[in-house]
Phi, psi and omega in degrees: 000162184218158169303121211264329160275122199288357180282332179305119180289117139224124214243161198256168180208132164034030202051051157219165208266101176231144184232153177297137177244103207291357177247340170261356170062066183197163152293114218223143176305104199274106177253197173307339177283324166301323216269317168303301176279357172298314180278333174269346158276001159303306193296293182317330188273304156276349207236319182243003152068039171301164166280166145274011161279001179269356221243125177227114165270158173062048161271139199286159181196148160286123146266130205356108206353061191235097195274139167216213236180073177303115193286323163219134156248154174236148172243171201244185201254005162269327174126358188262140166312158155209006164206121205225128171236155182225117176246153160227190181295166186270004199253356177254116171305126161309117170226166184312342185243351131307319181281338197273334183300319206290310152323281179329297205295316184290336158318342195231284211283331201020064166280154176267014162221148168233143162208138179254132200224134150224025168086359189231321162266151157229103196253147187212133186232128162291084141322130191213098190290331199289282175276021162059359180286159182225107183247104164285150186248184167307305192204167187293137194265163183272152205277146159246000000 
């Protein structure tokens, strides 16, 4: 896979490869996971027209007193999560125990959409805390 916006700066270091990342506003190692969240954050920006002031990436968070790491969170325009993505590599199949890290993370954030990505699949799921239900959807939601 390759970074699909031909606008993104990327640059050698030592010979390896980084790219600006517009939201943490640094240069960041490109490895396969990046280049999945990179693209997918391309998409959420340009393509579903999110802000990127809504946007956090690697945010920390506890798991049974375990610090871990979200790769993208969108927050909704009052300031409450509302979309928590978990990308991997393209080279890692999305399996029950990716949606299950991603459940867990979301378990702390209680955003009401999750979508898990490995840049070749994407699954987005509606979460409903009230009655506990989990509905997939089709596509990715428009932000409110």
């Amino acid at each position: 896979m390759i970074i699909k916006n031909e606008k993104r700066k990327i640059k050698e270091i030592d010979g390896r490869a980084y790219i600006f990342d517009i939201i943490r506003k640094k240069y960041i190692l490109l490895t396969p996971e990046e280049i999945v969240r990179q693209n997918f954050l391309d998409y959420l920006i340009l393509e579903k027209t999110y802000s990127k002031n809504l946007i956090k990436l690697e945010s920390a968070l506890k798991y049974n007193s375990l610090n871990k790491r979200s790769d993208i969170l969108v927050y909704d325009k009052l300031g409450k999560p509302f979309l928590l993505v978990e990308c991997k590599a393209e080279s890692v199949a999305i399996s029950q125990s990716t949606i299950e890290q991603a459940s867990r993370y979301n378990f702390q954030i209680k955003a009401p959409f999750v979508c898990i990505t490995n840049g070749l699949k994407t699954y987005c799921f509606k979460i409903d805390f009230n009655d506990n239900s989990i509905i997939q959807l089709n596509t990715i939601p428009e932000i409110i």
